[in-house]
N, CA, C and O of each residue as an XYZ file, in Angstrom:
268
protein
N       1.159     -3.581     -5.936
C       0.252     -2.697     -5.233
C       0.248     -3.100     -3.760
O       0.184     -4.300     -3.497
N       0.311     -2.216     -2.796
C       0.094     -2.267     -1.533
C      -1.251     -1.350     -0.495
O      -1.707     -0.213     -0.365
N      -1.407     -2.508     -0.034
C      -3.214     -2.413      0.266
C      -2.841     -2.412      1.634
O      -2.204     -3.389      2.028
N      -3.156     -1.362      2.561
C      -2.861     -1.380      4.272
C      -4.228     -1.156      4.788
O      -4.694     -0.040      4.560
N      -4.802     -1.813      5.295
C      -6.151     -2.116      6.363
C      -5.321     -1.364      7.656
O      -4.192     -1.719      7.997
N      -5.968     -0.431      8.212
C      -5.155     -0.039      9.574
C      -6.572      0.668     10.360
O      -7.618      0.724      9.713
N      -6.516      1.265     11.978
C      -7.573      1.491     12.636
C      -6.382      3.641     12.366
O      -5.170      3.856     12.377
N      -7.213      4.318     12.239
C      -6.981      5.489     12.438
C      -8.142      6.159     13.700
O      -9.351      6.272     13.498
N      -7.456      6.536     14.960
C      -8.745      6.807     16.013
C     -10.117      6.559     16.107
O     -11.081      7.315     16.229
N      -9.950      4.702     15.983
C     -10.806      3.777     16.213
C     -11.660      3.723     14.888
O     -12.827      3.434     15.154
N     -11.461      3.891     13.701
C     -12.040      3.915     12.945
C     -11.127      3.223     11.394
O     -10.022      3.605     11.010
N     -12.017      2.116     10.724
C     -10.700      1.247     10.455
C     -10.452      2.166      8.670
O     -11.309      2.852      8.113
N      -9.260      1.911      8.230
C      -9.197      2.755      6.757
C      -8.428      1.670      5.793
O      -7.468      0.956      6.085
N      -8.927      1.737      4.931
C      -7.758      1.209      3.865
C      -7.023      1.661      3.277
O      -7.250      2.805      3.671
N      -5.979      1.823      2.363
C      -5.640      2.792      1.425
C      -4.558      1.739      0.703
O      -3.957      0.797      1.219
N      -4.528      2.150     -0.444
C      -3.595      1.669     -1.336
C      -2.520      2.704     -1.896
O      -2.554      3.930     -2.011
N      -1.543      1.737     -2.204
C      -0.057      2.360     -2.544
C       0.541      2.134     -3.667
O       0.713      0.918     -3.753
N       0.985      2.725     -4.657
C       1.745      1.980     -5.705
C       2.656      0.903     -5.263
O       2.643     -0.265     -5.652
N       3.345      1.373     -4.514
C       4.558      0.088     -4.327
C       5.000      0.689     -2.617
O       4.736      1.766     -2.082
N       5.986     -0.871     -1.941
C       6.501     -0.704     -0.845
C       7.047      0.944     -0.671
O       6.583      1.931     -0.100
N       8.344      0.660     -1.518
C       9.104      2.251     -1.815
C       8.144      3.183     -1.535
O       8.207      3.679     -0.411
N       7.084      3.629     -2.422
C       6.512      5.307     -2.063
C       6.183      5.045     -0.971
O       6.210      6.088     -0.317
N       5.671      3.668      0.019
C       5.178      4.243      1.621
C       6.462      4.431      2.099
O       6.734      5.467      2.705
N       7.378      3.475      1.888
C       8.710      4.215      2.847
C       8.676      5.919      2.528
O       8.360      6.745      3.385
N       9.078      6.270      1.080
C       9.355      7.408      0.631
C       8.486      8.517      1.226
O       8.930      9.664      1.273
N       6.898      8.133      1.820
C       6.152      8.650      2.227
C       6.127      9.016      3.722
O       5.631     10.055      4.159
N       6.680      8.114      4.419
C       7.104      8.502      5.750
C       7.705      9.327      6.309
O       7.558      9.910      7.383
N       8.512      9.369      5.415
C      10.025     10.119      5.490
C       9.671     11.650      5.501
O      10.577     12.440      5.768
N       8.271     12.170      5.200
C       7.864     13.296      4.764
C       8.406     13.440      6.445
O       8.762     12.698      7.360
N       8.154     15.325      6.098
C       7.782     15.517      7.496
C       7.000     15.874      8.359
O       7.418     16.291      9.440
N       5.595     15.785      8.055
C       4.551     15.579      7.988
C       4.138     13.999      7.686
O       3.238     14.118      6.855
N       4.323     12.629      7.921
C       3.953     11.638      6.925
C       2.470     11.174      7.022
O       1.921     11.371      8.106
N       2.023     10.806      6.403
C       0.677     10.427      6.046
C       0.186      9.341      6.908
O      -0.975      9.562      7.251
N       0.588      8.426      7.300
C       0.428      7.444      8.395
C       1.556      7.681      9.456
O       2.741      7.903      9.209
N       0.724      7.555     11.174
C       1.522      7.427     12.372
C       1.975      6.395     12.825
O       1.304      5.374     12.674
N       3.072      6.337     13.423
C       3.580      5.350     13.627
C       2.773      4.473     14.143
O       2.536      3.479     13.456
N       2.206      4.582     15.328
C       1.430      4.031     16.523
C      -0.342      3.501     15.418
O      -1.234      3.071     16.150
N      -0.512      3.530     14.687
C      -1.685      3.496     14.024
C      -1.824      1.818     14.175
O      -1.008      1.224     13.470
N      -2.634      1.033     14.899
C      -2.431     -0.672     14.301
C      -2.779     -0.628     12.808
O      -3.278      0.309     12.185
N      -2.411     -1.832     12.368
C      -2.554     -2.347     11.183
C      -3.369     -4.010     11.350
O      -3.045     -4.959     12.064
N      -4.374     -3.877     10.499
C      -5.245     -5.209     11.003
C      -4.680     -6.183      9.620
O      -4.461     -7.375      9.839
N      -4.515     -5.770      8.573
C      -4.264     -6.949      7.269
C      -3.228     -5.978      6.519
O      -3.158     -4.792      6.843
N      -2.502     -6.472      5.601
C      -1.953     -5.676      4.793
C      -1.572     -6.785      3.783
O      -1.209     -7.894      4.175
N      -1.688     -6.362      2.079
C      -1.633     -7.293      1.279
C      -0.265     -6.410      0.549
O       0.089     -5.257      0.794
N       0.401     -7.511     -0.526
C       1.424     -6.995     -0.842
C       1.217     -7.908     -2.281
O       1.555     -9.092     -2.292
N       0.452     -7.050     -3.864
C       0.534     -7.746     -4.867
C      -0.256     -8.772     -4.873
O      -0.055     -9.701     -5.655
N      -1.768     -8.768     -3.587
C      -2.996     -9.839     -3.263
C      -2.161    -10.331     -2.098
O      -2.834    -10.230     -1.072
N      -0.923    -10.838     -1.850
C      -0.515    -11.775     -1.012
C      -0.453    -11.089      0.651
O       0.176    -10.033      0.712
N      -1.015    -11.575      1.900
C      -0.690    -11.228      2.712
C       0.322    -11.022      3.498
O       1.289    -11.782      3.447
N       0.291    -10.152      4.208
C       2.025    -10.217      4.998
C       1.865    -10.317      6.343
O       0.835     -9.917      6.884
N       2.572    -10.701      6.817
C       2.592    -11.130      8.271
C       3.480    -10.446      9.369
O       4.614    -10.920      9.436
N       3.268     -9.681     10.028
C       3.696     -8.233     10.367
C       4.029     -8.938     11.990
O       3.060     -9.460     12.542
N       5.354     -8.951     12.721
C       5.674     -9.060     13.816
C       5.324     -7.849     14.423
O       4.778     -8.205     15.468
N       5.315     -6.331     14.370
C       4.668     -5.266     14.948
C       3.203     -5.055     14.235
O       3.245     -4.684     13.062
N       2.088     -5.228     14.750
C       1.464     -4.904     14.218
C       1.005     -3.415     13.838
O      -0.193     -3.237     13.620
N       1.786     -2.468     13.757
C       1.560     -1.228     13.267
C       1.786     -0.011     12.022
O       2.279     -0.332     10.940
N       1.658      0.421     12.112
C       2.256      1.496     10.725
C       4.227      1.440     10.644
O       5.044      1.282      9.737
N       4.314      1.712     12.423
C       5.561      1.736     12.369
C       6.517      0.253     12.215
O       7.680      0.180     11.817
N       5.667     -0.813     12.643
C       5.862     -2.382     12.375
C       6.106     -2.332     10.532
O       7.106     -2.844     10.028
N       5.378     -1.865      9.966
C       5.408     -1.908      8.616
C       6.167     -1.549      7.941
O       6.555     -2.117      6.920
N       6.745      0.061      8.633
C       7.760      0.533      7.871
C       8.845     -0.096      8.161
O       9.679      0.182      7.299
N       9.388     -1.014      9.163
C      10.632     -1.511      9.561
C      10.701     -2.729      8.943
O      11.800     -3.277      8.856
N       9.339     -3.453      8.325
C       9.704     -4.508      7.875
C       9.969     -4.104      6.255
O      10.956     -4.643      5.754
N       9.258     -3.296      5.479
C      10.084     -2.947      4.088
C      11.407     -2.304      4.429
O      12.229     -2.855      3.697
N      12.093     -1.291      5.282
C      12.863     -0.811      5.719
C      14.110     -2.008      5.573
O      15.027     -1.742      4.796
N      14.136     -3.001      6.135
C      14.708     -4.041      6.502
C      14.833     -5.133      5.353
O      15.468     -6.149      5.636
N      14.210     -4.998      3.911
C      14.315     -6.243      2.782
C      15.121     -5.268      1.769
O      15.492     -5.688      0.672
């Protein structure tokens, strides 16, 4: 399960994901559900935290993008 803490126009949201895959798969829309530019304050992966060199939506997708 993937748990993303992020600020959406200053206002902070959580949301959960089945797995890495559907947020990639979800981006890709064309329309996608999270913006790139959105920060990301925590994000857990299966309880465990991850440690995000961009801190953003689009930081996020490049680091599953990239394993």
């Amino acid at each position: 399960m993937l748990e993303i803490h992020y600020l959406k126009n200053g206002s902070k949201e959580i949301t959960t994901i089945e797995s890495p895959e559907r947020f990639l798969a979800s981006q890709y829309l064309e329309v996608p559900p999270f913006q790139d530019h959105y920060p990301v304050e925590e994000v857990f992966l299966d309880g465990k935290r991850i440690t995000l060199k961009e801190r953003t939506i689009g930081g996020l997708f490049n680091y599953f993008n990239t394993k």
